[in-house]
N, C-alpha and C positions, 0 to 999 in steps of 0.2 A: 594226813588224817585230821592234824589240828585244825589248819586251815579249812577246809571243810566241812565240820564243827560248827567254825565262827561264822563262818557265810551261812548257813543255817540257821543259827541263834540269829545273826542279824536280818534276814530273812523275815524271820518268823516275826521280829519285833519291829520290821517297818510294817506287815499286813496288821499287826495289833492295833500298829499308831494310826493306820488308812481307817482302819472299822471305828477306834473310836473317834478320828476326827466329823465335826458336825457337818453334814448332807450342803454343800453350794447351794446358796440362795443368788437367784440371779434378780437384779435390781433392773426395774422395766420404770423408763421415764415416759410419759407424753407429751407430747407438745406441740401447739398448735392453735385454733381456732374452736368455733362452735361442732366441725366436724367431730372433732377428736375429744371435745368436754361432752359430746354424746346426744347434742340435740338433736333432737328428733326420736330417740329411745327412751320414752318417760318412763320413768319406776318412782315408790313415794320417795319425797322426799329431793328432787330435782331428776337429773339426766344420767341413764347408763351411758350406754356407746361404745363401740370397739374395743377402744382400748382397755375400757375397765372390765369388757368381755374376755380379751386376750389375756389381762396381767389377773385376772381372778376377782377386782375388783375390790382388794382389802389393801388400807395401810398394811397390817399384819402379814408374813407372810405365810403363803397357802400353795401347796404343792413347792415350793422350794422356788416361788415368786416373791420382791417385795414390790408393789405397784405404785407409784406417782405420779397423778396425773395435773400436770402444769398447764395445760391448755385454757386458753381464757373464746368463751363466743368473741367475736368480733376483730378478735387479735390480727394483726398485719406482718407481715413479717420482721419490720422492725422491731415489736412489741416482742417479737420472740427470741430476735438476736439480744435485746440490752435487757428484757426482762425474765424471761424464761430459760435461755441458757443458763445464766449465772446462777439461778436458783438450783436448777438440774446437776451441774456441774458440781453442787454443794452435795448431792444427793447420791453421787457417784454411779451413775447406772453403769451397767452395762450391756443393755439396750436401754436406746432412744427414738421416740419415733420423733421424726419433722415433718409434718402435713401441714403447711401454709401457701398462701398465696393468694387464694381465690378474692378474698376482703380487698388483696391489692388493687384487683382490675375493676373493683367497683369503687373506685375512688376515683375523682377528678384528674389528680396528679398521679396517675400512673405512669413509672419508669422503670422500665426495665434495666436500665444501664445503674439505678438507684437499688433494687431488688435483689440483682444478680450477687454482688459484692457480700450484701449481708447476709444473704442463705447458705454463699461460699461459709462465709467468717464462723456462722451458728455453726453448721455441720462440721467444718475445720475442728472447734473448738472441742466439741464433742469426740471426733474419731482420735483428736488428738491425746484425749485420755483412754485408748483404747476399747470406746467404746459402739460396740455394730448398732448402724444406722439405720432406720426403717423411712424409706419414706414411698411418694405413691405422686402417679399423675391423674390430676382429674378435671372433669368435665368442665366447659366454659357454662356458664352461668343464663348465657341466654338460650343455648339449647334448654335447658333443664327449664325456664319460664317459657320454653314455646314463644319468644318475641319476637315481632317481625323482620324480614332479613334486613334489610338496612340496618336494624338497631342490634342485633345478635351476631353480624359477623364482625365489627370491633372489638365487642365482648371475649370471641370466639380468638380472634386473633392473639389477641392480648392474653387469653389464656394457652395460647399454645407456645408463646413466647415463656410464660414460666415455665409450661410443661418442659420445653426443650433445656432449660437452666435446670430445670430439674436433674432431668435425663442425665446430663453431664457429671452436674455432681454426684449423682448416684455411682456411675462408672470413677469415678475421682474418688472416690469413697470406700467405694467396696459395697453400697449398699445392699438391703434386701429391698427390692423393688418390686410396688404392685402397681401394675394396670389397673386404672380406676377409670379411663376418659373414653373406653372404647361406646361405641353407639348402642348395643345390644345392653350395655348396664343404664345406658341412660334413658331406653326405651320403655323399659321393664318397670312400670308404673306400682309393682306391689313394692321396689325395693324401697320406695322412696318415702316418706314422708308428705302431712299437707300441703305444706309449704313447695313443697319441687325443688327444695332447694339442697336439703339433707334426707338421709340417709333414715327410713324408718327402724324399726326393729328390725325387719328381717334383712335388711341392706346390713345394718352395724355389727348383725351374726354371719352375713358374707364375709365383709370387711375383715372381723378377728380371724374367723376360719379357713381362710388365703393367708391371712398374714402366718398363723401359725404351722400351715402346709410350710409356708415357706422357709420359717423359722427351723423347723425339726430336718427339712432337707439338709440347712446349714449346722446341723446339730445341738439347734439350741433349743429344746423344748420348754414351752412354758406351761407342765399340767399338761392334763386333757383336753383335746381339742373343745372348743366353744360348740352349743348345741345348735343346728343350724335350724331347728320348728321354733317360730316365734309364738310367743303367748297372747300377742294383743294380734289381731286382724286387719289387714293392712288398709290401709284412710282412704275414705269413700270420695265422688266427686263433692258430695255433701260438704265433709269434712275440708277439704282443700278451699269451698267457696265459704265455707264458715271462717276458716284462720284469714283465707284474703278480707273479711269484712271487720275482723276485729285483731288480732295482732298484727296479720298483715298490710292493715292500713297504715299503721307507728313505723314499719320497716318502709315500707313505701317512701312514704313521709319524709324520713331520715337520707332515704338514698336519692330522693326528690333534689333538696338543698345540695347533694354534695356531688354527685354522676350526672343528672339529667340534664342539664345543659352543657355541658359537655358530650355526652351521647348524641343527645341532638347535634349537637355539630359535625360529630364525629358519623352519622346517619346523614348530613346532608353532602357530607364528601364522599360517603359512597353512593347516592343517587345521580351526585355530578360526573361522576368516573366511570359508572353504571352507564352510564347514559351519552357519554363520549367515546365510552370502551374501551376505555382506561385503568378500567381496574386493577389489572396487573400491577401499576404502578406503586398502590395502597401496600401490595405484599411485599414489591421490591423495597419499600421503604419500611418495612416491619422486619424484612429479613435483616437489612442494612444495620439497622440498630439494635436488634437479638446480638447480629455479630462482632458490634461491639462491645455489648455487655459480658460475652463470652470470652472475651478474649480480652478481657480485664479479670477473669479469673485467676486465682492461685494458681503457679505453675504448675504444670502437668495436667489439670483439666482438662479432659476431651471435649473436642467439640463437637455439640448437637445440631440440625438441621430441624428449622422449624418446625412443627408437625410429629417429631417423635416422641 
């Protein structure tokens, strides 16, 4: 009967300590590029975007969220291994999203076998403090410009070599992973912004409301799901040829100096292979070097096949 008693009183005094201890606040980092700092979602004041859709959008926290978002526009994946994790890693999330990459393949010196290493290391670094990893594959850049095929299927290639680095690490991870590159999201001209290049409002209320399905299936809820009816109207062809005649001429410009002549080259070696019928060889030599980059991953990394 004492015995009894005691398990009782002690009982009752752990459900006391349970009710009064304070409600888990779950620490939501972002990280990334212009996607994920929310261009293309104007609100006053700068950019919403996904992520600040998903995490609620406050320092403070809201629903038992505290939000972070470290993504810088133009970021490389570099920028996010030596600059972005360390900050994050200060911040102790325990979710992190990593969406980078795309910034890589419009650079001149694009390497996969460069790329691969440092998305391992960011993500490494992160699950290493037990913290669940978000990330997503997406769209190559010249599909989304409508550029002609010589000059889009480079583009396209180069993007599917991260996508598949991705893929890997995702499975190496444990990540939550979203399909962002299928055809049908990149067709679907209300999700997008003027530009073609990001994600408007109602794309970035896609974007948080998959991510948060996916979230609460892993039990991790962050709040109430994001509202997916956007408030502004999605950018007219007007509006698309307005931003190419005035900000989109400075992007132009910029990626003039540092891609385009390299593209061009990289478009007159598929007209020559196009045209010998040779092609195949372009992919065999893109596979070749995905697979090496892959297999310079951290031990235990699965390997991905181009295209997933």
């Amino acid at each position: 009967m004492t015995i009894r008693t005691e398990t009782q009183t002690e009982t009752q005094t752990e459900r006391q300590t349970e009710a009064a201890a304070p409600p888990r606040v779950l620490r939501f980092a972002a990280l990334g590029d212009s996607l994920t700092a929310g261009v293309g979602d104007p609100v006053p004041g700068g950019w919403r975007g996904w992520a600040a859709l998903l995490g609620g959008g406050s320092a403070e926290p809201q629903a038992g969220v505290l939000f972070h978002n470290f993504a810088i526009s133009g970021a490389l994946t570099r920028d996010v291994e030596e600059r972005q994790v360390p900050a994050a890693l200060d911040f102790e999330p325990s979710i992190a999203s990593v969406l980078v990459g795309v910034n890589d393949t419009l650079r001149r010196a694009f390497d996969i076998q460069d790329l691969a290493p440092r998305l391992d290391r960011a993500c490494g670094a992160l699950a290493a403090r037990g913290t669940v990893l978000l990330t997503a594959c997406l769209p190559d850049p010249g599909s989304m410009l409508g550029l002609p095929a010589p000059l889009a299927r480079p583009l396209a290639r180069r993007q599917r070599a991260v996508n598949a680095v991705v893929h890997a690490l995702s499975a190496r991870y444990d990540a939550i992973h979203l399909h962002m590159a299928d055809a049908s999201w990149v067709a679907e001209r209300s999700l997008w912004s003027a530009d073609r290049l990001h994600p408007g409002e109602r794309g970035h209320r896609m974007i948080a409301a998959r991510f948060h399905e996916l979230l609460t299936a892993r039990g991790l809820t962050l709040g109430p799901p994001p509202a997916l009816e956007a408030d502004q109207p999605p950018p007219t062809r007007t509006a698309a040829l307005r931003w190419l005649a005035t900000s989109g001429t400075g992007w132009v410009a910029r990626r003039c100096k540092d891609l385009l002549p390299e593209l061009l080259r990289l478009a007159g070696d598929e007209v020559r292979h196009r045209a010998r019928g040779s092609s195949a060889r372009l992919d065999l030599h893109a596979d070749h070097t995905l697979s090496c980059a892959l297999a310079a991953l951290s031990p235990g990394a699965p390997v991905a096949r181009m295209g997933e």
